[in-house]
C-alpha positions as CSV (number, residue, x, y, z in Angstrom):
1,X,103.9,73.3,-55.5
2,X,107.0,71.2,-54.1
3,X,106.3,70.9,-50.8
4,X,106.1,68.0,-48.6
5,X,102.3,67.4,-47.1
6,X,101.7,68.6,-43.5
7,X,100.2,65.4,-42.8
8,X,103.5,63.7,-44.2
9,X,105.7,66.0,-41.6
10,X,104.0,65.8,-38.7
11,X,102.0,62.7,-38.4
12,X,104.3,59.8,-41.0
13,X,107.1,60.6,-40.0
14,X,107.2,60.9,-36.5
15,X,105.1,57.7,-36.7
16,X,101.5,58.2,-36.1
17,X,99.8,57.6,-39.3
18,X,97.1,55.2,-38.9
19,X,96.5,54.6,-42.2
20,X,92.8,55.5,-42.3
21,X,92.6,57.7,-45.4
22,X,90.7,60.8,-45.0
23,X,93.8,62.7,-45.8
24,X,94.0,61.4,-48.9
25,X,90.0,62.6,-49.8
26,X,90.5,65.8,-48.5
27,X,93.6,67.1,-50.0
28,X,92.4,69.6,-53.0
29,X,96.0,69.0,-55.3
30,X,95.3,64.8,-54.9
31,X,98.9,64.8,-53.6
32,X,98.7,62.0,-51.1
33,X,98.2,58.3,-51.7
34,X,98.4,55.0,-49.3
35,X,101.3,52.8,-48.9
36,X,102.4,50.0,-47.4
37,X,105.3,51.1,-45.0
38,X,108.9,48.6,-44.4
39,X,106.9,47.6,-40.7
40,X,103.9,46.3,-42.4
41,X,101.4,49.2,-41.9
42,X,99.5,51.5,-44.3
43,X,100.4,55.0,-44.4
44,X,99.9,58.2,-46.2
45,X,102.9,59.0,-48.8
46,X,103.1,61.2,-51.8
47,X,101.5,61.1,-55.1
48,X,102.0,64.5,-56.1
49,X,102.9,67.8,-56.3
50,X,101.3,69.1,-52.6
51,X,99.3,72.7,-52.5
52,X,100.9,73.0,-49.6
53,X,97.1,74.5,-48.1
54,X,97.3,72.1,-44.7
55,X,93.6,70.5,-45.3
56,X,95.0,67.1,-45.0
57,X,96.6,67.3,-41.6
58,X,92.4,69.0,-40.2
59,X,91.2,65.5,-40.4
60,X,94.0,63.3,-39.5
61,X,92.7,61.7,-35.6
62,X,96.6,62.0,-34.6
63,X,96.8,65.7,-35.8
64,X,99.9,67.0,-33.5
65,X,99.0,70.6,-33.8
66,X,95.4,70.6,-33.2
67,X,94.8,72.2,-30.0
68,X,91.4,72.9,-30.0
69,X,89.5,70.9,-27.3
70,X,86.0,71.0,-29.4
71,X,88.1,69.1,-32.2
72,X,89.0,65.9,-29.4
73,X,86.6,63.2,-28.9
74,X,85.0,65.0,-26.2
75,X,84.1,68.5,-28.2
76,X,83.4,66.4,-31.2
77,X,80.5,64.4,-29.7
78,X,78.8,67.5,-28.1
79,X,78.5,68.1,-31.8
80,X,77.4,65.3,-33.4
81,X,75.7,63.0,-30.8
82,X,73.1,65.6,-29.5
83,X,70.6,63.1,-28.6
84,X,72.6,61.0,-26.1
85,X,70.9,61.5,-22.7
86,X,74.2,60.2,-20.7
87,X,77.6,60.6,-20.2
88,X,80.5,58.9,-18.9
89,X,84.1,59.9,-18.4
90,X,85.1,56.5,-20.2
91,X,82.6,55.3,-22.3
92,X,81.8,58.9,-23.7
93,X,78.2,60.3,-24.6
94,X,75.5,57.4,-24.9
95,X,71.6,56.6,-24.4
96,X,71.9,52.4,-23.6
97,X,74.2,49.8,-22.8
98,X,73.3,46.3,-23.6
99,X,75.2,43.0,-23.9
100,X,73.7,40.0,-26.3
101,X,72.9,38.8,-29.9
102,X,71.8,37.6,-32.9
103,X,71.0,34.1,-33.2
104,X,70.7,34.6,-37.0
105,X,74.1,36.2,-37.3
106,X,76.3,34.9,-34.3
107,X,77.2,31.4,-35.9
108,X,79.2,33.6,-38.8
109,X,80.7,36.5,-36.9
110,X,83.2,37.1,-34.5
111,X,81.1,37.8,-31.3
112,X,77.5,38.0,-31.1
113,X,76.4,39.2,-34.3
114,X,75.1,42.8,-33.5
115,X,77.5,44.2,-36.0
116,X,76.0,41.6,-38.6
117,X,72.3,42.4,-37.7
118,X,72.4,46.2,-37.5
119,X,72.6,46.5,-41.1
120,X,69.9,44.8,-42.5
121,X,67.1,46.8,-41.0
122,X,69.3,49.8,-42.2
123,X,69.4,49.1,-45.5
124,X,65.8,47.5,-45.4
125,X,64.4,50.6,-44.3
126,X,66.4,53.1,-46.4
127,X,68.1,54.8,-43.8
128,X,71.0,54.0,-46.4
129,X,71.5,52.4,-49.2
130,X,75.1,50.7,-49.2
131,X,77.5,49.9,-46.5
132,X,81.8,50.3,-46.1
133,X,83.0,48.0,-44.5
134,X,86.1,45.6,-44.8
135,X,85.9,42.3,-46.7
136,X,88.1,39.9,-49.3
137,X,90.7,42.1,-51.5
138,X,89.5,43.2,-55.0
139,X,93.1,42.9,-56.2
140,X,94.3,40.3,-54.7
141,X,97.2,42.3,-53.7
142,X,96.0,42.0,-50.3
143,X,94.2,39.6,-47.8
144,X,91.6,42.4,-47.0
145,X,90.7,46.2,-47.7
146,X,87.3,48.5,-47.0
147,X,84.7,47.3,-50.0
148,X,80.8,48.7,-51.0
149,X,78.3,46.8,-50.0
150,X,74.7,47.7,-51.1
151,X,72.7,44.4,-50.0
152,X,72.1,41.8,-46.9
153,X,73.4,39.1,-49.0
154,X,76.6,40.8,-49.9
155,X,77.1,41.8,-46.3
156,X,77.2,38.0,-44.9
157,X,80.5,37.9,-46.8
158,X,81.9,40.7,-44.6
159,X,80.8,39.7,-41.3
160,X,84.1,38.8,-39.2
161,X,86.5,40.7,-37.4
162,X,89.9,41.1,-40.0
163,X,93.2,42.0,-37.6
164,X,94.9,43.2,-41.0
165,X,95.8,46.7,-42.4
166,X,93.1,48.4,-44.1
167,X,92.1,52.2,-45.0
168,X,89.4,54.3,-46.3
169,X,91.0,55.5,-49.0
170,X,89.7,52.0,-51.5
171,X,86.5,53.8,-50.9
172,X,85.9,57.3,-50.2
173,X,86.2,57.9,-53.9
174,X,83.2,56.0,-54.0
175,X,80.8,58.8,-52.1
176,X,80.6,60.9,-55.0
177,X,79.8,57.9,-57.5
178,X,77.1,55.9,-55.1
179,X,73.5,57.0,-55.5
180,X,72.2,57.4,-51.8
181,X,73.3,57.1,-48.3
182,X,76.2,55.1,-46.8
183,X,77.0,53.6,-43.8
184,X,80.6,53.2,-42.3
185,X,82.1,50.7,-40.1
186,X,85.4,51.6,-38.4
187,X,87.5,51.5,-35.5
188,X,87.8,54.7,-33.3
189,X,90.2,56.5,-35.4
190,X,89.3,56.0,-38.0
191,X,85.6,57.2,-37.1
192,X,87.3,60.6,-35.7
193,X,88.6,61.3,-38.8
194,X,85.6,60.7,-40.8
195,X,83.7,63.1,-38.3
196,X,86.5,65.5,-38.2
197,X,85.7,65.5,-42.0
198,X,81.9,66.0,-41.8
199,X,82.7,68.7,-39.2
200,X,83.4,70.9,-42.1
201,X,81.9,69.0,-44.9
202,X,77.9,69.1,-45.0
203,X,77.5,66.7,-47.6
204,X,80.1,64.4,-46.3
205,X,77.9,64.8,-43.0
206,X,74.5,64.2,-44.9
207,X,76.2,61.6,-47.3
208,X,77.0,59.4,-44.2
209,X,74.2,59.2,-41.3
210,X,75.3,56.5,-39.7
211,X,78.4,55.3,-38.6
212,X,79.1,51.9,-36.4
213,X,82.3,51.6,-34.1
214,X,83.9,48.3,-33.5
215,X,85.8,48.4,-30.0
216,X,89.6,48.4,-31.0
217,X,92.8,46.8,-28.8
218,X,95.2,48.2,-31.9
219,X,95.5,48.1,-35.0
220,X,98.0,45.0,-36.2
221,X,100.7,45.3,-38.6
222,X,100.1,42.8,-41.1
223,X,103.2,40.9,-39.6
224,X,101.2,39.9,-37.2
225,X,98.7,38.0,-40.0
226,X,102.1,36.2,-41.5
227,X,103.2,35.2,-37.6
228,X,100.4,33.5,-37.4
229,X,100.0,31.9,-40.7
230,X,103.6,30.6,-39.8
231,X,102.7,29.1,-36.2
232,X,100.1,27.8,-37.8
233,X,102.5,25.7,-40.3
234,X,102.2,27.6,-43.4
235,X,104.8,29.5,-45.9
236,X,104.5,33.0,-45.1
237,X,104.1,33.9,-48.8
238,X,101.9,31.0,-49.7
239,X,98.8,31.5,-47.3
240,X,95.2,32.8,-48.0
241,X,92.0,33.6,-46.8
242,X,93.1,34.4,-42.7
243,X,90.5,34.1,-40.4
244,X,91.4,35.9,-36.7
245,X,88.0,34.3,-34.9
246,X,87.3,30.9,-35.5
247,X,85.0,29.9,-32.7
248,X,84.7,26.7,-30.4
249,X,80.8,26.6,-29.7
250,X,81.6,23.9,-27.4
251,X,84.4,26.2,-25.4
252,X,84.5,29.5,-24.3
253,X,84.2,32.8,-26.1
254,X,88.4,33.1,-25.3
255,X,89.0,29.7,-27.2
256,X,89.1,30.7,-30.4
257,X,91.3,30.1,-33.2
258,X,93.4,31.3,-36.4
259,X,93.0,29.5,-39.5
260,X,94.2,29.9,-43.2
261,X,94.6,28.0,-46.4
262,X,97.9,27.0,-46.7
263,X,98.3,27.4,-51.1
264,X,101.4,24.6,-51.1
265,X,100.0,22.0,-49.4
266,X,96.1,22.6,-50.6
267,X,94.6,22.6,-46.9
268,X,93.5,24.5,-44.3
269,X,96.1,25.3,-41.4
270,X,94.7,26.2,-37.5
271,X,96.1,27.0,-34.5
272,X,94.2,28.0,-31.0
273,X,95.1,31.7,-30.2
274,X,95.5,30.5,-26.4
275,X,98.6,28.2,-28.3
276,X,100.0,31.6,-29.6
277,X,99.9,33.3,-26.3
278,X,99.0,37.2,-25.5
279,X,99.0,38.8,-28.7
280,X,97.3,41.9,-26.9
281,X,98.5,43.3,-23.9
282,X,102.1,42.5,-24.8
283,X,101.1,45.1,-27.8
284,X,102.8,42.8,-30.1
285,X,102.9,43.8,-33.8
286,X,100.5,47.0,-33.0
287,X,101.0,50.4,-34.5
288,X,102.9,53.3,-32.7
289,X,100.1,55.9,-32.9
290,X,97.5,53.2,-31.0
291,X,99.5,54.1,-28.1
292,X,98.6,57.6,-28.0
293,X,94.5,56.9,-28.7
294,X,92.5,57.5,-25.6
295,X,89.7,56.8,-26.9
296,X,88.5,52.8,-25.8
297,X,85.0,52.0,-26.8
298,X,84.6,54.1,-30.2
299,X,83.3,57.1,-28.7
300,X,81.7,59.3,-31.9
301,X,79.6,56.4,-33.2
302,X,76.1,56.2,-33.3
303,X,76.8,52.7,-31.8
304,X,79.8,50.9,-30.5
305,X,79.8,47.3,-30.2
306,X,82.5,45.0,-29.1
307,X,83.6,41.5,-27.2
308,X,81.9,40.6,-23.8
309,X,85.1,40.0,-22.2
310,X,83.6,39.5,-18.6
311,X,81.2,37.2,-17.1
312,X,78.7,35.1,-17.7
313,X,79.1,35.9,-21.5
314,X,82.6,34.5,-21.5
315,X,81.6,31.3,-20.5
316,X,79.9,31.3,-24.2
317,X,82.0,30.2,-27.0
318,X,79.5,31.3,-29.0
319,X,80.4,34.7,-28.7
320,X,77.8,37.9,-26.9
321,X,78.3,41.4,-28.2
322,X,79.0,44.7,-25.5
323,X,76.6,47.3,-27.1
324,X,76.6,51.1,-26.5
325,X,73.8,53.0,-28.4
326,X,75.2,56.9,-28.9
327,X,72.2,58.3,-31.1
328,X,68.3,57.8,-31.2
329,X,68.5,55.9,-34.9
330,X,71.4,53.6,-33.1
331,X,69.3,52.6,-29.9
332,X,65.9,52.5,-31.8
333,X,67.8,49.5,-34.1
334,X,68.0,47.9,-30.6
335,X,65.0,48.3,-29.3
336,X,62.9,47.2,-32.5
337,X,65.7,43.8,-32.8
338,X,64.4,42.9,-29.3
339,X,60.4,43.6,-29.7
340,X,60.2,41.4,-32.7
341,X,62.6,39.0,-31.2
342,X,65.7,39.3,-34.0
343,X,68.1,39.9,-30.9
344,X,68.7,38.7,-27.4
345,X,69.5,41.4,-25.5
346,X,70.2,42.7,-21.9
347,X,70.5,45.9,-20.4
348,X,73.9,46.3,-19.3
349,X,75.1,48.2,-16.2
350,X,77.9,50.7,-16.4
351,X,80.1,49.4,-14.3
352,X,79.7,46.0,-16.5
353,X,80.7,47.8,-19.0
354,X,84.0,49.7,-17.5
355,X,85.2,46.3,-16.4
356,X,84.7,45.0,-19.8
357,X,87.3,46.7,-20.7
358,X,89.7,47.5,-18.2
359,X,92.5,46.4,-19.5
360,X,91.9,49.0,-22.3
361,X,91.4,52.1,-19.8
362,X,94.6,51.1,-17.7
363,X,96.6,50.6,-20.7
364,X,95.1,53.5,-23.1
365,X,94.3,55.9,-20.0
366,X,96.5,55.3,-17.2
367,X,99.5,54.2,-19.4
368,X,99.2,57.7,-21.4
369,X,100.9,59.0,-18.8
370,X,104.5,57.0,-19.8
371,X,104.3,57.6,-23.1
372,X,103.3,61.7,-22.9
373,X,106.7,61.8,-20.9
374,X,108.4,60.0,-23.1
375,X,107.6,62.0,-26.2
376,X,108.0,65.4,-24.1
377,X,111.3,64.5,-23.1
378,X,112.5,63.2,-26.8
379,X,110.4,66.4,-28.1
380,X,108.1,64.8,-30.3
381,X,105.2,66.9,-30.7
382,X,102.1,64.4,-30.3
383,X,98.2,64.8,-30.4
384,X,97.1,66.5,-27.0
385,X,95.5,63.8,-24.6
386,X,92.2,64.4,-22.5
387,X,94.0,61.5,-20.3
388,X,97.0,60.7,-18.9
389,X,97.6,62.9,-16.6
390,X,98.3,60.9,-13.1
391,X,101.9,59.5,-12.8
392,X,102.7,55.7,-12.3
393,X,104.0,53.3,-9.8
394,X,107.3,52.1,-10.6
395,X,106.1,48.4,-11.7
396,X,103.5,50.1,-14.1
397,X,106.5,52.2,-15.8
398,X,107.8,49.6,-15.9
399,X,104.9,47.2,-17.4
400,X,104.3,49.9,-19.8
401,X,108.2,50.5,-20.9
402,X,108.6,46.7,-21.8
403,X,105.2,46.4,-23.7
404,X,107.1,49.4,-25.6
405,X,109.6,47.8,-26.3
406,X,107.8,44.6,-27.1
407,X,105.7,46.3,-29.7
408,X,108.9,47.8,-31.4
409,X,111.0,44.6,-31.5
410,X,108.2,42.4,-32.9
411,X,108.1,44.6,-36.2
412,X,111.4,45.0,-35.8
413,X,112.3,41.3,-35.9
414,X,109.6,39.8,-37.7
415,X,110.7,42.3,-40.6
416,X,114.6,40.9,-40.5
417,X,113.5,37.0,-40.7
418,X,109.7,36.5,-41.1
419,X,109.8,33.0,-39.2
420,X,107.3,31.9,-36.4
421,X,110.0,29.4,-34.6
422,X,113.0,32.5,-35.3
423,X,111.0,35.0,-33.9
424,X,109.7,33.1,-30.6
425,X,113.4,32.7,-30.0
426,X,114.1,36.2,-30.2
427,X,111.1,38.3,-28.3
428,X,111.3,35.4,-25.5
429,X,113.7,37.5,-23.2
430,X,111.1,40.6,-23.3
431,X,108.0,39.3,-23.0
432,X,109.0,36.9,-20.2
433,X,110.4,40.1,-17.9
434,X,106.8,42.0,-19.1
435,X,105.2,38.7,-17.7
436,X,106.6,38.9,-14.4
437,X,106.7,42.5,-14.5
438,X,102.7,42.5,-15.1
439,X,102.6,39.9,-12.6
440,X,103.6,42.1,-9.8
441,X,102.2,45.1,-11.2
442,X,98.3,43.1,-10.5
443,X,99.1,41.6,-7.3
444,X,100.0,45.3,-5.9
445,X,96.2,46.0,-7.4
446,X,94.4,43.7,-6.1
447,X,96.4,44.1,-2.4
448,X,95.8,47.8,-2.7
449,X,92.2,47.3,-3.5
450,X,91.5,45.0,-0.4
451,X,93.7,47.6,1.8
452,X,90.9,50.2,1.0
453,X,88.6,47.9,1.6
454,X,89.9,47.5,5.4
455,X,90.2,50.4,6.1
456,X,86.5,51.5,5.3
C-alpha cells in the first residue's frame, strides 16, 4: 500500500494537474488530497497510503496515457450530448448559438448575466435542487473555493467571474449528503473530468443532469490575484474580497476593472485592467497544463456561455453573453427566457462565434503544434491532442516560445519577490520582444489574408 498515486506520477509531476478534484473522489483508499503547490496553483498530493488500483488517473482531463479517442472531447460528447443536432470542428456538438442577456442579472455579473439567469428556472422547476459553483471562502483560508448553493437568493452571491484557484474537491463529498439533483458550473476541464467520471459512474451521471461551462482563457495562479491587489496599491498579504470584473456601464465591455479591500488602510483599492496591460495572451501567471487543452468553448456542457468579445456587443460596457446550447434541457432554458421576456437574446451565426474567439483557436489549436514538439523532444508523455497538427511560421514559433516563457517567468518571479513595481521591472524584456513578435506575426495574417483575396 506504499505506492505513489498514478495521477501523482504522470500528471503532478510533470506539471499538468489542474487542480479540479475528481481524483480525489474517485480514488477507493482516499489517498489523494488538494494542495496548494510553491507556484500558486492547487494540485493533487498525498493523503495516504495509495491502493495503487489507477482509478484516479481514468478521470484526470490531462490523463497522459489515455489513448482511447471515445475518452477525448470528441468521443465523450457522442456519448453524452445525443440530442445536439449540429456540429462544428471548433465549437463541438451543439443545437443554438445566441449572444445577449439578462437585464435582471447583467448589472451583478461579469458579462451578460446568462450564467446568473440559467439557474433560477432550474432550481424553480426542480430539474435540480442545489447548485456548485464558486463563491466567498468558508475558511477564510482562501479568497474563493466551489460552495452548495440550494436557492436563487444564495446564488446572487456567486454571480461573478473569480480568476483564482479553486477545485471540486470542497464539494464532491457533498453528492452523497445532498438530497436531490445538482448542478455544476466549471471550466472545460474541469467539466471533462466530471463526465469522464459519470462515464463509468451511473449515479454520478443521474446525480448531476446538468452541467454549465464558462468559456476559459486559463486558469490563473493565484499570483496573479496578489499582482493585481499590488498594482492596485495594496499589501499583498493584507487584501480581501478581489473582484476580476468591475464594469464601466458608461465604457466598453473591455473597460473593466480589478478592485479589492485593502485590510490596512480600511478602503477599497481599483485599478482599470487596460492600466495592467495583457494579462491573457502573454499567458501570464496561467497554468502549464492550460497549454495543452484544446478544448475553447467548453465543449461537454449542456451549455457554454462566455464574453462577446466581438462587435457590436463590445461596444457595451454593460457586458452580452456568447451562448451555445449542447442539450435539449440547455436550449429549451433559452428559448422559454426569451418567450416570457426574462432574456434578450439573438441568434448568433457560426462564424460570429469562431471569431469570438479566435485568439483562443490560434493559441489553443494552432499553437498545439509548438508545444506537442516541445514535449516529444524533451519526452514528456502528455495527453494526446485532436489538434495541433499543422506546423508554424517562424514568427508564430516564435510568438508561441516567448508566451512560454512568459508564463514560466511570471510564477517564477512573482514567487522570488511578490511586488507589483519588482516584477514589471523584471518580465519587461520578455513581454516587450512577445509584443513585437505578435506584432509581426498579425500583420503577416492579415497580408496573407488580403493575398488570397487577390488572387480569387
Amino acid at each position: 500500500m506504499s505506492n505513489t498515486p498514478k495521477v501523482l506520477t504522470s500528471v503532478v509531476d510533470n506539471d499538468l494537474c489542474i487542480g479540479c478534484g475528481l481524483c480525489t473522489y474517485v480514488c477507493p483508499s482516499n489517498s489523494l488530497k488538494m494542495q496548494w503547490n510553491d507556484l500558486g496553483f492547487l494540485v493533487a498530493g498525498i493523503a495516504g497510503d495509495c491502493c495503487d488500483e489507477g482509478v484516479c488517473l481514468t478521470v484526470c482531463p490531462f490523463n497522459p496515457e489515455e489513448k482511447d479517442n471515445n475518452k477525448n472531447e470528441t468521443g465523450l460528447a457522442k456519448s453524452f450530448l445525443t440530442e445536439a443536432t449540429q456540429s462544428d470542428d471548433k465549437l463541438g456538438r451543439f443545437i443554438g448559438i445566441y449572444a445577449g442577456y439578462s437585464e435582471k442579472h447583467r448589472p451583478t455579473s461579469s458579462s451578460g448575466g446568462v450564467a446568473s439567469y440559467i439557474f433560477e428556472p432550474l432550481l424553480e422547476k426542480n430539474i435540480v435542487d442545489h447548485v456548485f459553483s464558486v463563491g466567498e471562502s468558508r475558511n477564510g483560508e482562501t479568497h474563493y473555493e466551489y460552495v452548495v448553493k440550494s436557492s436563487k437568493e444564495e446564488l446572487q452571491a456567486v454571480s461573478k467571474t473569480k480568476y483564482y484557484p479553486v477545485t471540486l474537491a470542497t464539494v464532491l463529498p457533498e453528492l452523497h449528503k445532498l438530497e436531490g439533483r445538482v448542478a455544476v458550473v466549471g471550466i472545460a476541464c474541469f467539466v471533462k473530468a466530471l463526465r469522464l467520471a459519470q462515464a463509468t459512474d451511473p449515479y454520478l451521471k443521474q446525480k448531476i443532469p446538468f452541467i454549465a461551462g464558462i468559456i476559459c482563457g486559463g486558469v490563473k495562479s493565484r499570483f496573479f490575484t496578489e499582482y493585481l491587489a499590488s498594482k492596485a496599491g495594496a499589501q499583498v498579504n493584507s487584501f480581501i474580497s478581489p473582484e476580476y470584473r468591475v464594469k464601466d456601464p458608461s465604457s466598453t465591455a473591455h473597460d473593466y476593472a480589478f478592485s479589492c479591500y485593502d485590510t490596512v488602510e480600511n478602503r477599497e483599492k481599483l485599478i482599470k485592467m487596460k492600466a495592467v496591460g495583457d494579462m491573457w495572451g502573454t499567458g501570464l501567471f496561467k497554468a502549464n497544463a492550460c497549454d495543452f487543452c484544446d478544448d475553447v468553448t467548453t465543449e461537454l456542457a449542456d451549455i457554454s456561455l462566455g464574453d462577446a468579445w466581438l462587435e457590436p456587443f463590445n461596444k457595451d460596457g454593460h457586458g452580452t453573453s456568447v451562448i451555445i446550447t449542447r442539450s435539449k434541457a440547455a436550449d429549451l432554458l433559452i428559448q422559454n427566457g426569451i418567450t416570457v421576456g426574462n432574456l434578450n437574446i439573438d441568434v448568433l451565426p457560426r462564424e460570429k462565434m469562431l471569431a469570438s474567439q479566435q485568439g483562443s483557436f490560434n493559441h489553443r489549436h494552432d499553437g498545439l503544434y509548438l508545444r506537442i514538439k516541445e514535449s516529444n523532444d524533451k519526452k514528456i508523455i502528455i495527453p494526446q491532442k485532436r489538434f495541433g497538427k499543422k506546423p508554424l511560421s517562424l514568427d508564430l514559433i516564435l510568438t508561441q516560445k516567448l508566451r512560454r516563457v512568459a508564463r514560466k517567468n511570471s510564477l517564477i518571479i512573482w514567487k522570488k519577490k511578490p511586488s507589483a513595481v519588482e516584477f514589471d521591472k523584471s518580465i519587461k524584456r520578455t513581454l516587450t520582444l512577445l509584443h513585437y513578435v505578435s506584432k509581426i506575426a498579425r500583420y503577416r495574417r492579415i497580408l496573407t489574408k488580403r493575398l488570397i483575396k487577390v488572387l480569387k
